[in-house]
N, C-alpha and C positions, 0 to 999 in steps of 0.2 A: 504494500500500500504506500507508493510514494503521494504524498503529501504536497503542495505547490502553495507558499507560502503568498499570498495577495495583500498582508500589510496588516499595519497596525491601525484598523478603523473606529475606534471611538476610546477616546482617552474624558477621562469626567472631571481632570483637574481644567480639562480647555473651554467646559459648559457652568452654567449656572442651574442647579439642580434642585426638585421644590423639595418641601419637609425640612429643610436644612442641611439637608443632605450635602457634605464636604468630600467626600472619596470614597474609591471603591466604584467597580461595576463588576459585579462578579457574576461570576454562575449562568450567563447570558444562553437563552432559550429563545426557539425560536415560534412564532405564529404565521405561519404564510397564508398572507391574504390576496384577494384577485390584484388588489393596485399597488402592495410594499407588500415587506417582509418586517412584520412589528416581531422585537428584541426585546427580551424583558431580561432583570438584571437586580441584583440587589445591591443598593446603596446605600450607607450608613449616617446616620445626623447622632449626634453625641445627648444624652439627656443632662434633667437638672443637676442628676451626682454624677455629672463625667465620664456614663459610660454608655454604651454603642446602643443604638437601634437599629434596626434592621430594614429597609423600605424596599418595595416592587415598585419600580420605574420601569419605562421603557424608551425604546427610541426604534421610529420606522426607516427602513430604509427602501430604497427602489427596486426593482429586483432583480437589477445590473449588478446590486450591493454595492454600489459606487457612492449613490448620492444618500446623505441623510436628509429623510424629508422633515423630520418633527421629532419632538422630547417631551414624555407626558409630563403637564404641568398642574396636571390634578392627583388624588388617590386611588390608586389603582385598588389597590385592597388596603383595609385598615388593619393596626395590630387588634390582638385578639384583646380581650375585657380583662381585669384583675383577676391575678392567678390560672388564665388559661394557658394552656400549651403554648401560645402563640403570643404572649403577653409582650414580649420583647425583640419580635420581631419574624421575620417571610425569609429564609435563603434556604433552599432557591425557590423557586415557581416554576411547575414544568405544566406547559400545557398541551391539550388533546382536542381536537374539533369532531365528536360524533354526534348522529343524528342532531344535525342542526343548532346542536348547543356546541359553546367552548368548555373544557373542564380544567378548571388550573388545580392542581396538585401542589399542596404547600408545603415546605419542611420546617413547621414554627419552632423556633426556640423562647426559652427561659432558664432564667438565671437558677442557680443554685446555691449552695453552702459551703457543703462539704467539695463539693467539686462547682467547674465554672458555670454549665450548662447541661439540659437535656431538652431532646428533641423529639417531634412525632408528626405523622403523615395527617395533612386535613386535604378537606376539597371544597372549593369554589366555583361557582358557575358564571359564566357571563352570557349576558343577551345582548350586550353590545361590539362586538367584533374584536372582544377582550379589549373595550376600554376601561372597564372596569368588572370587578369581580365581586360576588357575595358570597359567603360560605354560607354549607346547607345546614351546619350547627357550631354551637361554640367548641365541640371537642371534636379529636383526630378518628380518623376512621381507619389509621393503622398506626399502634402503639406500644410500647413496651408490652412483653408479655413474659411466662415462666422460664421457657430459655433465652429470651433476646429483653433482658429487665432492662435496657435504659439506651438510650441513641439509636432509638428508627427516623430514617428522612432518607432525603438526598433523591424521591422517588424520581422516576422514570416510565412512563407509561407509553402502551400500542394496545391497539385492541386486532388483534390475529385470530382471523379462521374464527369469529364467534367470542373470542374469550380475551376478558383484560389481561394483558401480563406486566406488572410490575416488578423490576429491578430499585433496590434501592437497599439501604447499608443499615447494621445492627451493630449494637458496641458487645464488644464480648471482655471489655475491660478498662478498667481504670488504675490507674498507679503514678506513685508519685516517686522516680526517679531520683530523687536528690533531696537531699532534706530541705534542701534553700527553694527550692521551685512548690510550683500549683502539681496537683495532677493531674498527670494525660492519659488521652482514651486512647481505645484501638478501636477498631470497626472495620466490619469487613462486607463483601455484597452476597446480599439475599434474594431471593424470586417469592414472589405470590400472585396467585391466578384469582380473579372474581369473575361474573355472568354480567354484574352491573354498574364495575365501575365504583361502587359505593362496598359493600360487605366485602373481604379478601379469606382469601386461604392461603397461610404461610408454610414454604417448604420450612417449616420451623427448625431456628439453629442451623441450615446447610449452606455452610460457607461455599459458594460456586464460582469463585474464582481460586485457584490455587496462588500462596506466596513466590515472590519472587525473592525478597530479601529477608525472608524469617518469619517468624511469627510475631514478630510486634510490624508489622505491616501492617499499616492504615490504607485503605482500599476508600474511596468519593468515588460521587458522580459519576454511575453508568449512564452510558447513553447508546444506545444499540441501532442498526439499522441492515437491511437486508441487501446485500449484495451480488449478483449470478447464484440468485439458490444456497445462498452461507448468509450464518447471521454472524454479524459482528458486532464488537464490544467495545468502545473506549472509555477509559475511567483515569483517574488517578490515583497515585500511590503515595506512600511516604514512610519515613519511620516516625515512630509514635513520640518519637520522645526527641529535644534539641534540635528539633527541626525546622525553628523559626528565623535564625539565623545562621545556623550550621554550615559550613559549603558541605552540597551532594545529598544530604538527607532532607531537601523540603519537596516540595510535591514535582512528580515528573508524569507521564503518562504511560497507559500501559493498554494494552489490546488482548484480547482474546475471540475466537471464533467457534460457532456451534452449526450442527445441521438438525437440531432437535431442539434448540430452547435450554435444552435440560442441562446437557452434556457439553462443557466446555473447556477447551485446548485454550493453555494462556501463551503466547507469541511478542514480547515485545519487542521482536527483532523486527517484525513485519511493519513498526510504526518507523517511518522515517524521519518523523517533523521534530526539528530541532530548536533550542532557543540560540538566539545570535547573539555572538558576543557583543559586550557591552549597550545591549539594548532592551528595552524594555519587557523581552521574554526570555533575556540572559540566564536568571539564576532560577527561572520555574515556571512551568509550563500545567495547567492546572485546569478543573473545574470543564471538560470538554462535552460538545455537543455536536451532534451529527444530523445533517437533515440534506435533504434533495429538494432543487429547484434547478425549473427548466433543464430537466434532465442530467443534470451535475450533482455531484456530492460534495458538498461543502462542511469544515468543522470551524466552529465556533469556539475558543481558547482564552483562558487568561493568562498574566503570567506573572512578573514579580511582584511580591508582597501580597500575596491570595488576591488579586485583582487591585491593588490599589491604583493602577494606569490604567485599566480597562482590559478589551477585549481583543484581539487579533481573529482575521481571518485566511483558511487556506482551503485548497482546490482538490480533489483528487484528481490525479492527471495517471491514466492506464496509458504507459508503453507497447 
């Protein structure tokens, strides 16, 4: 799978962003509609006691993906009410267009105690061409359970042959490294199947990506898409621990391939796309997403500082 790098297209420190929103475009998802291709992304504004919120922004583009045509400057979705799942924020937003409706798929976080954060799957609907979204209740519709107790999100949805399949990641741990630091999770990728989009069945606990670099491998954001009759996989990886400044342990990418859904061969030999030096996808390359338009395959990428320049785009280009 070579890769054909098309540029660094939307950096959020060169816009003016509503909610307060200061940096960060992460996790960028894509909506393709008949006249752009609307980008959604999450962008951070800082609260009264100085720490991060979470926002769903978007920005459309043409579907040359050359031009940007607009930056929403209203609320896309709200955070969720006091002590919900979603209380402090949406990363990411993956959305789905069946039967006539849009379904945005939420990864809400909130804060914690003993540890930073925990997270769980909600869903949202829009009737407006995903300019804005409503959730169908204030709780998740996939969430912590007896073997996966704490970090579900990151979902990923298609609806295949009749049936939803959801890709999206479960923490199988927490630890804290060094007596001076916080602790850090691990989490790895999951599958569940539902009939509606709304109820799921978790292959409960089966981690289906195999490690690359150990077992404290932190596995993000699958995003799948079918290729000549193979299904493929991109995501991101990381080591779990000293990985925010570290050179070589912060997120890179990684691939795997299936002819069943179920069964999959991990391959990151086959991803070609590189970060350049000294530039903005230098030291991590992160948070990917995969879609087709106008018969092309295109990924969606972030890269240093978990998005804080934004997004880049590349090509698949078959020799």
């Amino acid at each position: 799978m070579r890769w054909q790098k098309l540029g660094h297209i939307f950096n959020p420190t060169d816009h003016v962003l509503p909610h307060g929103c200061v940096h960060h475009a992460q996790s960028p998802q894509t909506l393709i509609l008949h006249d752009r291709v609307r980008i959604y992304f999450a962008s951070r504004s800082i609260d009264t006691n100085g720490k991060f919120l979470s926002h769903v922004l978007y920005v459309d583009f043409d579907h040359s993906m050359n031009k940007l045509l607009a930056i929403s400057d209203h609320e896309v979705i709200s955070l969720g009410g006091l002590g919900t799942f979603d209380e402090h924020g949406i990363f990411p937003l993956n959305v789905l267009q069946h039967n006539n409706q849009i379904y945005g798929y939420t990864c809400g976080w909130n804060r914690r105690v003993s540890v930073s954060v925990d997270t769980g799957i909600g869903l949202a609907i829009s009737s407006d061409e995903g300019r804005t979204f409503e959730r169908i209740g204030d709780g998740p519709i996939l969430t912590s359970s007896q073997n996966e107790p704490f970090l579900v999100g990151d979902a990923f949805v298609r609806y295949i042959q009749c049936t939803f399949h959801m890709w999206y990641i479960f923490g199988t741990g927490w630890k804290k490294y060094d007596s001076s630091t916080i602790p850090d999770r691990t989490y790895k990728i999951g599958h569940a199947t539902s009939l509606d989009g709304i109820n799921w069945v978790k292959e409960e606990s089966r981690q289906i990506i195999p490690d690359a670099i150990g077992a404290q491998e932190s596995q993000a954001l699958p995003t799948v898409i079918e290729i000549n009759n193979t299904w493929h996989m991109l995501f991101c990886f990381r080591e779990s621990f000293d990985f925010r400044t570290a050179n070589g342990r912060g997120y890179r990418l990684g691939h795997a391939y299936s002819e069943n859904l179920r069964d999959w061969t991990r391959d990151d030999t086959i991803l070609s796309l590189k970060g350049t030096d000294y530039s903005w996808d230098s030291d991590m390359q992160c948070y990917p997403h995969v879609f087709e338009l106008n018969n092309k395959i295109f990924l969606l990428y972030n890269g240093n500082s978990f998005g804080k320049y934004g997004f880049g785009l590349a090509c698949l280009v078959h020799d």
